[in-house]
GUDREN-141021 format. One record per residue (C-alpha): residue number from 1; residue in one letter; chain; x, y, z. Coordinates in nm, 2 decimals. Example, Ala and Ser with C-alpha at 12.3 -4.5 7.8 and 13.67 -1.06 7.14 Angstrom:
<pts>
+-----+---------+--------+--------+--------+--------+
| num | residuo | cadena |     xx |     yy |     zz |
+-----+---------+--------+--------+--------+--------+
|   1 |       a |      A |   1.23 |  -0.45 |   0.78 |
|   2 |       s |      A |   1.37 |  -0.11 |   0.71 |
+-----+---------+--------+--------+--------+--------+
</pts>
This chain:
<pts>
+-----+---------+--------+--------+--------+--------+
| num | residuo | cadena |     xx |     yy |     zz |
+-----+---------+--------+--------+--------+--------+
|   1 |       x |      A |   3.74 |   8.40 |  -4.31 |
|   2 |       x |      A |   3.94 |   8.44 |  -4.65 |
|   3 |       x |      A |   3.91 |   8.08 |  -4.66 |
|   4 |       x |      A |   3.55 |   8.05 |  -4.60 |
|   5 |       x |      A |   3.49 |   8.32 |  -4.87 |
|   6 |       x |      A |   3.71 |   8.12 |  -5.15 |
|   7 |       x |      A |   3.49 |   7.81 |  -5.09 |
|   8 |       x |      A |   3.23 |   7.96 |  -5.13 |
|   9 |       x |      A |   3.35 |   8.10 |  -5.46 |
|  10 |       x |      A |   3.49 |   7.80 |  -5.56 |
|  11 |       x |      A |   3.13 |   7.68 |  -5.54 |
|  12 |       x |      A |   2.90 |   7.87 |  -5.63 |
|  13 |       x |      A |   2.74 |   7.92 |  -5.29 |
|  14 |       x |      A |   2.63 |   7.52 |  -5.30 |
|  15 |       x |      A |   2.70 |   7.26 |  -5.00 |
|  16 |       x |      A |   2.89 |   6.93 |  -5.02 |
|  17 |       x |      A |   2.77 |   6.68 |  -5.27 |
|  18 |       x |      A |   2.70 |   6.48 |  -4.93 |
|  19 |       x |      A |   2.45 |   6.72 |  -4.83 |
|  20 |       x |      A |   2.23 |   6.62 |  -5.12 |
|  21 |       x |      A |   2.25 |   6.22 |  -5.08 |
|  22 |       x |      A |   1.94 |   6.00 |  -5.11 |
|  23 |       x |      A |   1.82 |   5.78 |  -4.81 |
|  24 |       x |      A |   1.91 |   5.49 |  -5.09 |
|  25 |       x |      A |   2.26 |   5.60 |  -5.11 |
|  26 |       x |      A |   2.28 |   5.62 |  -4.73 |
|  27 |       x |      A |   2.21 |   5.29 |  -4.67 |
|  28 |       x |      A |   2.43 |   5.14 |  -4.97 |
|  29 |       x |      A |   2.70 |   5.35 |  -4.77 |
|  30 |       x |      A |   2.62 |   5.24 |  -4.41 |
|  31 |       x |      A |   2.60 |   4.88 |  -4.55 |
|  32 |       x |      A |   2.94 |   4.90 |  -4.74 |
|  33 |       x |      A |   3.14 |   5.06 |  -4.45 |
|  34 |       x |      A |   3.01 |   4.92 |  -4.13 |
|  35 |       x |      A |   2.80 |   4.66 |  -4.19 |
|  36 |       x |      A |   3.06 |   4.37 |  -4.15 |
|  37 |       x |      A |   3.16 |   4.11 |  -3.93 |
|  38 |       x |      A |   3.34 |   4.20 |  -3.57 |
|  39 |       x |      A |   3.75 |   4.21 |  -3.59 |
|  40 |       x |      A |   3.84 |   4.15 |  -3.22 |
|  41 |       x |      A |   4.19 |   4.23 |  -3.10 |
|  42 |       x |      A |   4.30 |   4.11 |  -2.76 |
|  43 |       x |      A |   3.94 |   4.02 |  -2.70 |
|  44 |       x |      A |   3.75 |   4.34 |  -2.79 |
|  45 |       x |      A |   3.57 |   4.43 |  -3.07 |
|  46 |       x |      A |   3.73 |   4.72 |  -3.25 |
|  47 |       x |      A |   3.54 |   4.72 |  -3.57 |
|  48 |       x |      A |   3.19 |   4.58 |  -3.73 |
|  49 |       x |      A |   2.89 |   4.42 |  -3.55 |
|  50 |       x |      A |   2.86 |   4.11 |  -3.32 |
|  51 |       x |      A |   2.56 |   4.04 |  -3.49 |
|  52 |       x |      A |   2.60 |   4.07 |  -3.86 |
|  53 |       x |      A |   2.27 |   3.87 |  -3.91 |
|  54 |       x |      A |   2.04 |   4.09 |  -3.72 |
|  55 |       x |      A |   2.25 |   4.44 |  -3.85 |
|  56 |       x |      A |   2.17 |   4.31 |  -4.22 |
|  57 |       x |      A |   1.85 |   4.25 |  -4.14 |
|  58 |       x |      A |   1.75 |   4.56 |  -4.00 |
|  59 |       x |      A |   1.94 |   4.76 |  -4.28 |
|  60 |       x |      A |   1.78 |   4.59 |  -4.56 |
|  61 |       x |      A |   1.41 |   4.66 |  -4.34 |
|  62 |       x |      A |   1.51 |   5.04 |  -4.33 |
|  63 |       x |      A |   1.58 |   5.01 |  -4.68 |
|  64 |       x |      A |   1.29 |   4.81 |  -4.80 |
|  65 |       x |      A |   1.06 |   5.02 |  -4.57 |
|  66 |       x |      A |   1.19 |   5.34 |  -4.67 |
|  67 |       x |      A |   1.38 |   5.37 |  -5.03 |
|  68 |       x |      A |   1.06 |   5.23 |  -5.17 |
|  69 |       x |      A |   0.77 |   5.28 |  -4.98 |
|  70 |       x |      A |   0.43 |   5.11 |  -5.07 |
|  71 |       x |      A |   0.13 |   5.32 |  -5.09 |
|  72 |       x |      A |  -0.02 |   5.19 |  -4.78 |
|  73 |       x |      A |   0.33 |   5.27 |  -4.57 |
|  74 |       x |      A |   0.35 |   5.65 |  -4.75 |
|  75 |       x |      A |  -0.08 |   5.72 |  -4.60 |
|  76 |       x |      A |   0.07 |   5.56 |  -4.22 |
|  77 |       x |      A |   0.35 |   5.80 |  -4.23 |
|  78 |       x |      A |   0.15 |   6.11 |  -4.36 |
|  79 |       x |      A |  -0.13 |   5.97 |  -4.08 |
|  80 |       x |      A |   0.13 |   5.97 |  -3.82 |
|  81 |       x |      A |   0.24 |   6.32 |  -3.92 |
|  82 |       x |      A |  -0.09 |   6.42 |  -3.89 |
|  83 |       x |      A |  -0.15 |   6.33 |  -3.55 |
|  84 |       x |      A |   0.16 |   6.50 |  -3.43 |
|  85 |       x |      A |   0.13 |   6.80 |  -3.56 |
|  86 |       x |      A |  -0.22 |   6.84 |  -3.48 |
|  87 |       x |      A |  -0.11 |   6.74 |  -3.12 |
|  88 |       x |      A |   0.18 |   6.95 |  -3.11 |
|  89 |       x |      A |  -0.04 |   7.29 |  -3.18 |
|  90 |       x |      A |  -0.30 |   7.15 |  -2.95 |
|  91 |       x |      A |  -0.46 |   7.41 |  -2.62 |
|  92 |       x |      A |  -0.20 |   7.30 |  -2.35 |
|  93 |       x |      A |  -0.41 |   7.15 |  -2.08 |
|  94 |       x |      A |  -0.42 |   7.32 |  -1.75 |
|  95 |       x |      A |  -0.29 |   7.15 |  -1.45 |
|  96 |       x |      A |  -0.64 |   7.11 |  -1.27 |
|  97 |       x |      A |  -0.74 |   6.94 |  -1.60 |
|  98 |       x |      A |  -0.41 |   6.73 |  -1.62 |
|  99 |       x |      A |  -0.44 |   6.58 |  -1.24 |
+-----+---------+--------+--------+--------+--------+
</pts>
């Protein structure tokens, strides 16, 4: 507990600077640290990807998609949070109505 209490003194009350990381500075530190090629020992894979093609791709797509969002992806996501929420507070429908 004393512990716990100098931290936070130490601090000022405030988290990890990795608490507070962009989505941009995510993906530079996925892509840095295990984004890489498969090292096999013995026959299995013990670090990286087998397919460093495909991981690339799909971190540079989350990037692209989501670091810098066009206009027209921002009003799908905001639609899409739309329609969840309003079905999430939605009457529950009553088993007679449900079968």
């Amino acid at each position: 507990m004393q512990a716990l209490l100098r931290e936070i003194d130490a601090t000022d009350g405030q988290g990890p600077l990795s608490e507070r990381k962009t989505l941009a500075e995510l993906c530079d530190y996925f892509e840095e640290h295990y984004v890489k090629a498969a090292e096999y020992v013995d026959g299995r894979k013990v670090t990286g990807v087998r397919s460093l093609g495909t991981a690339k791709g799909t971190q540079a797509n989350t990037t692209y998609r989501y670091v810098n969002p066009t206009v027209e992806t921002a009003k799908r996501a905001a639609a899409a949070l739309n329609m969840f929420n309003s079905e999430r507070t939605a009457e529950p429908k009553s088993a007679e109505m449900v079968n």
